[in-house]
N, C-alpha and C positions, 0 to 999 in steps of 0.2 A: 709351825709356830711363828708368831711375830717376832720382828728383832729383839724386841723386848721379853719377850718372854724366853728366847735362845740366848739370850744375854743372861738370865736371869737359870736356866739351865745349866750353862755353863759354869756359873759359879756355885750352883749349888754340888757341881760334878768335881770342883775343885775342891772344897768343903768334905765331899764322902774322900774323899784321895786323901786328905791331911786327915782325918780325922781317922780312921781307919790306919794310915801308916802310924799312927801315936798309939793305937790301940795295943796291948797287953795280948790280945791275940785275935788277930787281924783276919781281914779274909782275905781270898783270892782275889781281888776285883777283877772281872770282865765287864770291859764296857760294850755292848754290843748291839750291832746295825748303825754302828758307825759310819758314817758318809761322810770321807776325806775329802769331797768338792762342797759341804754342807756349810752354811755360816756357823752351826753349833760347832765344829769341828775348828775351824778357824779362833770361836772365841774359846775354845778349850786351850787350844795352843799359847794361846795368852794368858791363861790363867795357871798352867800350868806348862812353862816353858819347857824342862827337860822332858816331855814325854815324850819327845822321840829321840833324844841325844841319849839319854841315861837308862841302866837298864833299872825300872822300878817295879813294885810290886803290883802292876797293873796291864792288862793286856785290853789290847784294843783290837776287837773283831769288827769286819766291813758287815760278816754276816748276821742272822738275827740267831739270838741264844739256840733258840730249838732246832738250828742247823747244825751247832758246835757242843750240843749237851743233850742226850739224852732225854728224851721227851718224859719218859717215867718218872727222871730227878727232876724236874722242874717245876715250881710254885711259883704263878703269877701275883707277886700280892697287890690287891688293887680293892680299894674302900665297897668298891659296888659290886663284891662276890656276895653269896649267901651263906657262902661258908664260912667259918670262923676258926681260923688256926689257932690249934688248944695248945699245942707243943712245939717246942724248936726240935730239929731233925737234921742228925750230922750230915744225913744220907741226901738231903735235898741240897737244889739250888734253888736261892729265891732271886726272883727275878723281880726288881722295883724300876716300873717306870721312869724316864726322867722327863717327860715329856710335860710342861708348863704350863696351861692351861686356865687365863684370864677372863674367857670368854665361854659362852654356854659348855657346860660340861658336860662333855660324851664320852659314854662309858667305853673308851676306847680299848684300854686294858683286856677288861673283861670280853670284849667283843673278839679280841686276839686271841686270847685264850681258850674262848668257844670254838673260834673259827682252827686251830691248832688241834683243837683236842686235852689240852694242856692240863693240869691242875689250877686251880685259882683259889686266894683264901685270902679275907682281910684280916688285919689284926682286931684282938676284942677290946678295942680304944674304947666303947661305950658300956663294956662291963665292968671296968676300974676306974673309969671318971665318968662325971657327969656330963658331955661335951656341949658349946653354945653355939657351934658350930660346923660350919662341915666338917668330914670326919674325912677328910684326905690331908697327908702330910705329906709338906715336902721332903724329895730325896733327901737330904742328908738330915734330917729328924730320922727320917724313916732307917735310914744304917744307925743309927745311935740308937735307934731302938733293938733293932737286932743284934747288934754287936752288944749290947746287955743280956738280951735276952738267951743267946747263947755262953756267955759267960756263968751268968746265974740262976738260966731256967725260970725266972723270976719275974711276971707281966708288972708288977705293982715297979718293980726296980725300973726295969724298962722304960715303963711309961715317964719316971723322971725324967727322959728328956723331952715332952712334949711341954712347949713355950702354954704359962699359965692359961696365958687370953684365950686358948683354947677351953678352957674349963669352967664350970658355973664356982 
């Protein structure tokens, strides 16, 4: 990623951290294939200064998710699957990119997930709204959506946090 778009990473990873610690019932956050010589890593540290003095509700792994979970529990969610996630699932981990992407879009996610073996699912953003746009949301839309979504089982609830401009 450009600086810009790790700059723009980072605080979006700062954003799932607060928003998520406020939440009523929270996840686990794992951040993972984290790279502590990596400029994202640096400007996470900025953005969220205790995460390595305090102990919070966040783990930060060097390796990638499907080292440290269970390949069976895991759901890549990434806009360019064919599949369409109908239900939230206690039993899974979803796993959302944070990766930033200003410039030609490659279906990186997904190509991970193949090359893994993984599960893969987008969310049904285009069966409850009209959208005028692409249909990839940034991380912390994206945890506001599931952290709905698992509270109420509910896509139409959910979907309240995606920013209008998104919508016809």
């Amino acid at each position: 990623m450009t600086q810009r778009e790790n700059k723009e990473a980072a605080e979006q990873l700062a954003m799932v951290f607060g928003n998520n610690r406020q939440h009523h019932q929270p996840y686990a956050l794992n951040f993972c294939g984290m790279d502590k010589q990596s400029m994202l890593w640096s400007l996470l540290l900025k953005n969220i200064p205790t995460i390595t003095t305090k102990p919070l509700p966040l783990r930060i792994h060097e390796a990638d998710a499907s080292e440290d979970f269970p390949k069976e529990k895991l759901v890549i969610l990434t806009p360019d699957s064919p599949n369409v996630l109908r239900e939230y699932n206690n039993d899974d981990h979803y796993v959302i990119s944070s990766i930033v992407d200003r410039g030609d879009k490659k279906p990186i996610s997904i190509a991970k997930a193949k090359e893994l073996n993984i599960r893969h699912a987008r969310v049904p953003l285009e069966q409850y709204r009209r959208c005028r746009m692409n249909k990839a949301l940034p991380l912390n839309h994206m945890i506001d959506i599931m952290l709905e979504l698992k509270r109420t089982r509910d896509w139409n609830k959910a979907f309240g946090f995606v920013p209008a401009r998104k919508f016809y």
